[in-house]
Structure formats: structure tokens, C-alpha cells
C-alpha positions as CSV (number, residue, x, y, z in Angstrom):
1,X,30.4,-25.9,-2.8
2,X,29.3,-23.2,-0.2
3,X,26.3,-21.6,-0.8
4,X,26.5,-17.7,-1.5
5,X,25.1,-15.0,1.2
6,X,22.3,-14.2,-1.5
7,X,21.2,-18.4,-1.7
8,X,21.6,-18.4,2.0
9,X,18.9,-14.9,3.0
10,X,16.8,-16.3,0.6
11,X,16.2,-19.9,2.1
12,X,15.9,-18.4,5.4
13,X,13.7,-16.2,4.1
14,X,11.4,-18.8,2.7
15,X,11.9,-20.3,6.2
16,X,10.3,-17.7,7.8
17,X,6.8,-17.5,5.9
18,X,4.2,-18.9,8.0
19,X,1.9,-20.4,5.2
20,X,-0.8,-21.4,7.5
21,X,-1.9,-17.1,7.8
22,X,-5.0,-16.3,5.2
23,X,-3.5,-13.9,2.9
24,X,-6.2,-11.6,1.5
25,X,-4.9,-9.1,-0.9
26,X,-7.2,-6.3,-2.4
27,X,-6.4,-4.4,-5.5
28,X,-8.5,-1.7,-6.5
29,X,-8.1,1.6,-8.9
30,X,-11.2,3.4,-10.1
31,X,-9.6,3.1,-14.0
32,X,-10.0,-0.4,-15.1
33,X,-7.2,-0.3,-17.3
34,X,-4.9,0.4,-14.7
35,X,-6.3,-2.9,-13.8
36,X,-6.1,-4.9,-16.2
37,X,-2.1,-3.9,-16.6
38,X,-2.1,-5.2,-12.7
39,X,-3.7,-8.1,-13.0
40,X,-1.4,-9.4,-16.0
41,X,1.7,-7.8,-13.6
42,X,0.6,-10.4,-11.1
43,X,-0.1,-13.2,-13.5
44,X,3.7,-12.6,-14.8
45,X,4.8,-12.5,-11.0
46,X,2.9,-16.0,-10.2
47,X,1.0,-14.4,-7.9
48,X,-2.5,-13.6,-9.4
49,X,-4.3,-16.3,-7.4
50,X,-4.0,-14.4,-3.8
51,X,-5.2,-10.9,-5.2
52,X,-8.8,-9.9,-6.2
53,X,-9.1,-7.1,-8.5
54,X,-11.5,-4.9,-8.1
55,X,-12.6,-1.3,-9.8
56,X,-13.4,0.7,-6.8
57,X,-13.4,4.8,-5.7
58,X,-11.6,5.5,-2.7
59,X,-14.5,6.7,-1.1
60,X,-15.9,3.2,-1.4
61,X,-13.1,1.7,0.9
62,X,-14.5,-0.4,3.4
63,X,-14.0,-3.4,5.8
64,X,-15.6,-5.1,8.2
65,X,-11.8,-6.9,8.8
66,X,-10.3,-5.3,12.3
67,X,-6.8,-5.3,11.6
68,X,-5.2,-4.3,7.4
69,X,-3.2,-2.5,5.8
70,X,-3.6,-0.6,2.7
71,X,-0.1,0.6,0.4
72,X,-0.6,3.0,-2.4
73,X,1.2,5.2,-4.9
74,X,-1.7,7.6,-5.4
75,X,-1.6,10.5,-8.2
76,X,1.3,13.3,-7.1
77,X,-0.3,15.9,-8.8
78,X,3.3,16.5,-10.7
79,X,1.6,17.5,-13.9
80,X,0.0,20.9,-14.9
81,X,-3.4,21.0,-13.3
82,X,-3.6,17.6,-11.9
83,X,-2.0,19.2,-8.2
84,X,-5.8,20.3,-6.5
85,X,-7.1,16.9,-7.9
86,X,-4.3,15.7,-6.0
87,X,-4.7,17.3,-2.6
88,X,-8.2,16.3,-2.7
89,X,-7.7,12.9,-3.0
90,X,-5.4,13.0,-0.6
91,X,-8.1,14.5,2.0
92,X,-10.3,11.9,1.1
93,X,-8.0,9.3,1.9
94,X,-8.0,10.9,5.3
95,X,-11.5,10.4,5.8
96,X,-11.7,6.7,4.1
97,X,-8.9,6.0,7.0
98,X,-10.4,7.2,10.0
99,X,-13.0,4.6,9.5
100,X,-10.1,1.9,9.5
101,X,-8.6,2.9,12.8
102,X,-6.6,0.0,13.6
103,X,-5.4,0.1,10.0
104,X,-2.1,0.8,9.0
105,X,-1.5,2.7,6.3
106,X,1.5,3.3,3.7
107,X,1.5,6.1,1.5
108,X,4.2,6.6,-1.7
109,X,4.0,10.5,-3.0
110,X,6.5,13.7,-4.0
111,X,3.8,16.2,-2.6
112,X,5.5,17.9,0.2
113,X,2.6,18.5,2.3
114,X,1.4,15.3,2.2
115,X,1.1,15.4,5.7
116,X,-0.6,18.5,6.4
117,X,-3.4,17.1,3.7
118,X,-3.8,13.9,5.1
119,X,-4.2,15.6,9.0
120,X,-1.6,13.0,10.8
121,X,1.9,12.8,11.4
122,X,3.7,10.3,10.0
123,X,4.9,7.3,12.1
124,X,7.7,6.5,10.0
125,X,9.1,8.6,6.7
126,X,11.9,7.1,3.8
127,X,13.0,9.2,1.1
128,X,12.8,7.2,-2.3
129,X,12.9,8.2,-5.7
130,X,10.6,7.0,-8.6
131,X,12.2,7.4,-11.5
132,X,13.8,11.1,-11.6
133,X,10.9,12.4,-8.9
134,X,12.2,12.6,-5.0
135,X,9.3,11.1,-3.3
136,X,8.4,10.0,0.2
137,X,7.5,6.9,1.6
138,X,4.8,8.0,4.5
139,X,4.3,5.0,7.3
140,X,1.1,5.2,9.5
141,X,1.6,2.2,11.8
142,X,-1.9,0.9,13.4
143,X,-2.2,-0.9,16.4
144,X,-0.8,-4.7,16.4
145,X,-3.3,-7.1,16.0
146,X,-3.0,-9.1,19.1
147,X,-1.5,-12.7,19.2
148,X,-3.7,-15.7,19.5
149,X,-2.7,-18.4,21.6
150,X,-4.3,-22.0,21.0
């Protein structure tokens, strides 16, 4: 019996993972219930062993790692009020990033001027939608870690 195109991506796929990389995966939200619905998302998922949860501000981001990347679907600001509280956690991603310079960074929100907030053009932009909401999927590449050779 022939194996379908879906059976066949997928074991070449799982072909491709170089298991012998460290896999470090950092989850943090400053609401600990947010949290908590994450961590039993992973356990579900099977994959709660490679992520350490942590409660955390964004101004707290750090690392002392030379090459990351961090992915987040931070607030929109879509409800009444919450649009200023928005805009100035997006500016204060902008500063938590410029101390990750080699960092990449991938951004999920509907707020048009994302962009203009966060001081940098995007490398890369996809339009997605979250539910009903039109958002944008920002892509600020870093610069490649280089190879090692052995």
C-alpha cells in the first residue's frame, strides 16, 4: 500500500530534526494564570519537559545567550482603553530588543502601526487572521548564528 503525500512530508520531516541541538524554550507572561493555562497546553501537547515557565515583565527580558529568538502575541489593544497600554508595551519591547541585537524577533498583532511603535522595519510581514481580527505577522530576522565546524 503507498504511503499518502501527508505520511510521506511528515517522515521526512521527522528526518530532518537534528536532535543532538540543545533546545531551550522560555515561556514567560507577567499573569501567572496565563501560565498555568500554558503549561497544561504543553503538558497536553507532550512537550512540557523542553519549556520552563516563568512569570516575568517584559522589561525583565534578558540573556547572556548570543544568538535567540523570542515569538509573541502581545495585547492588540482591540478593547476600549486597553490601545495606549498597548502602544506602550509595544515601545518597551523596542527597548528590551535592542539589548538582544543578534536576536530575532517575531511579533503577532492587528495594531497598524506596529511598526512605527516598535522603531524598525520589518524584515518580513504575513497577513493572518486570529479569529475574526486581520492581524499581522511582523518578522525581524537577526543575524545567523555562525556554523561550527568540528
Amino acid at each position: 500500500m503507498a504511503k499518502s503525500l501527508w505520511d510521506k512530508v511528515r517522515e521526512e520531516a521527522e528526518e530532518a530534526i537534528d536532535r543532538t541541538r540543545e533546545l531551550r524554550i522560555l515561556a514567560s507572561d507577567i499573569d501567572g494564570r496565563v501560565l498555568r493555562t500554558a503549561r497544561q497546553n504543553a503538558k497536553l501537547a507532550g512537550v512540557e519537559e523542553y519549556i520552563a515557565f516563568q512569570t516575568l515583565a517584559l522589561k525583565e527580558i534578558s540573556s547572556k545567550k548570543k544568538y535567540g529568538c523570542i515569538i509573541t502575541n502581545p495585547p492588540y489593544g482591540e478593547r476600549s482603553g486597553e490601545l495606549c497600554e498597548a502602544e506602550a508595551l509595544y515601545r518597551e519591547m523596542a527597548e528590551v530588543c535592542k539589548n538582544l541585537d543578534t536576536w530575532s524577533f517575531y511579533v503577532l498583532t492587528s495594531h497598524r502601526g506596529f511598526e512605527r511603535l516598535f522603531g524598525r522595519r520589518t524584515d518580513r510581514k504575513r497577513k493572518l487572521y486570529n479569529d475574526r481580527i486581520q492581524v499581522d505577522y511582523y518578522q525581524f530576522y537577526g543575524p545567523r548564528p555562525p556554523r561550527w565546524t568540528i
